[in-house]
C-alpha positions, -999 to +999 in steps of 0.1 A: +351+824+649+378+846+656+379+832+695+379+798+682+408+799+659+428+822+687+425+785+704+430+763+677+462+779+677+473+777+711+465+736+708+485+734+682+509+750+698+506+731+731+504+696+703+541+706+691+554+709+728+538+678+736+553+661+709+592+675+723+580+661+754+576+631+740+610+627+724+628+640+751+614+610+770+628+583+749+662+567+749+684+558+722+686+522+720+689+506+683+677+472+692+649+484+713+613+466+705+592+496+704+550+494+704+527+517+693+496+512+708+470+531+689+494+536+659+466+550+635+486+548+600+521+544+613+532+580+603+539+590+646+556+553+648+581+561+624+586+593+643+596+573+676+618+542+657+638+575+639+640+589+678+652+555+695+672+545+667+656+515+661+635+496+629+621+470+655+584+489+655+551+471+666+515+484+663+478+476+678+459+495+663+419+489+657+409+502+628+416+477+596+422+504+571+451+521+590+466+494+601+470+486+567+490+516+567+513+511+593+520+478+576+530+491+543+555+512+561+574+481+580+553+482+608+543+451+622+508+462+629+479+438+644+443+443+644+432+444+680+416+461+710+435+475+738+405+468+760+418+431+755+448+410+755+474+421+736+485+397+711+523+398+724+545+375+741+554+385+777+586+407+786+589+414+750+591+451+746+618+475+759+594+505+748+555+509+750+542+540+738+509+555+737+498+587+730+463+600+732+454+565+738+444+562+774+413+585+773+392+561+750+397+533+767+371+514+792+387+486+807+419+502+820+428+473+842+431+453+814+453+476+793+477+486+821+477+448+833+489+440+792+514+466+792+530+452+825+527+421+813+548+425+776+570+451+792+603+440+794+620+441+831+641+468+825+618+489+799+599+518+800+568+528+791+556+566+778+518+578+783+507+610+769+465+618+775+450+650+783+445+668+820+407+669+834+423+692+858+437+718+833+427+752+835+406+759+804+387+725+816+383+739+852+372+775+836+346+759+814+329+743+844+323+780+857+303+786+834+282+755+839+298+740+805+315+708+796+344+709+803+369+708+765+385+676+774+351+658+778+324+671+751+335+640+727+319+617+750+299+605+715+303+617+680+282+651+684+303+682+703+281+687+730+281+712+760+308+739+750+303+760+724+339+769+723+348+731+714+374+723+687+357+690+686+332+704+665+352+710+634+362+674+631+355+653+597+322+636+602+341+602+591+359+604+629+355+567+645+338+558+677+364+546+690+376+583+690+354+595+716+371+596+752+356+575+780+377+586+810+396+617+817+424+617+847+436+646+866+474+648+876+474+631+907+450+605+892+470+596+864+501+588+886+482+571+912+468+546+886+498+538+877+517+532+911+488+513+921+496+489+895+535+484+903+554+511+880+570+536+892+567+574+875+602+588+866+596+616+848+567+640+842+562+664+812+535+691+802+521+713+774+495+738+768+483+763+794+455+784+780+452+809+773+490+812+781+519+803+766+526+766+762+554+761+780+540+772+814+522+734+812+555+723+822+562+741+853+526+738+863+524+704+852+491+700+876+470+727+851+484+717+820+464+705+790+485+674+783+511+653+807+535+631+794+542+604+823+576+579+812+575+551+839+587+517+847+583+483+867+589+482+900 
């Protein structure tokens, strides 16, 4: 128990340097069209518009009850999955956000394909998702365990016994559960496959050391924060 909440801590302490990275990405712009893809109930949305400057926010988010949410806050928030179209008009956006988002997905072609698509010319786009190739995930396999990053591959915690997963709510969604993990040279690869160009790169979390290590190793870190544009 004691083990477990010396890590809990460390997260959360690698989840609050994740979330600098994340500002520090963003650009003031007070006419910007921002989306939120996987905006949950709008709380984190508000948190980038009050960053950018901007009260132009958009949503997709799949889960009817919180996008409920997000709409009662001025968010202008659609039903959908991001394993289909998204229901935007092309070159719309000047920023596309999503955090945590990239892991649950299955048809990645598709979502990277929309995002190009409703991107504006001259936007930018900011991906946050975790690191398979992090050093408490590469430790775990050691030991012949799952590694952290992949033992919510279904609703159960299964194949660490160190995994935080396990003290989530039992009302967590399916659509929570990851479905693919990328390494650092994966991640960037993907997406200069499919014409953007990376122009920064951020990390957090480097357990069992401190958090901001993630960022000069940004190769072991627990999360990495890509912001990256058209070509």
């Amino acid at each position: 128990m004691l083990l477990r909440n010396y890590l809990l801590s460390l997260v959360n302490k690698a989840k609050s340097n994740n979330d600098k990275n994340i500002f520090s990405l963003l650009e003031e712009n007070n006419k910007a069209n921002l989306l939120d893809l996987g905006c949950a109930d709008g709380e984190w949305t508000l948190k980038l518009g009050e960053a950018v400057g901007t009260k132009n926010l958009f949503g997709i988010e799949l889960s009817t009850n919180l996008a409920s949410e997000s709409v009662k806050k001025n968010i202008q928030c659609v039903v959908s999955n991001l394993n289909d179209n998204f229901p935007f008009t092309d070159n719309f956006f000047d920023i596309i956000h999503a955090n945590q988002v990239i892991e649950h997905l299955f048809d990645l072609e598709k979502f990277i394909n929309e995002i190009f698509r409703v991107l504006k010319p001259d936007g930018y786009v900011i991906i946050s998702t975790e690191n398979l190739a992090s050093w408490h995930n590469f430790f775990s396999l050691l030991f012949g365990w799952q590694p952290f990053s992949t033992t919510n591959y279904t609703l159960k915690a299964l194949g660490n016994p160190l995994s935080l997963w396990k003290n989530h709510p039992t009302t967590v969604e399916k659509s929570w559960c990851h479905s693919k993990l990328w390494a650092y040279r994966g991640l960037i690869e993907f997406f200069e496959s499919y014409n953007f160009k990376v122009k920064k790169i951020m990390g957090a979390g480097y357990y069992p050391l401190p958090s901001f290590l993630g960022n000069i190793d940004k190769r072991h870190c627990h999360w990495i924060s890509l912001k990256i544009a058209k070509i």
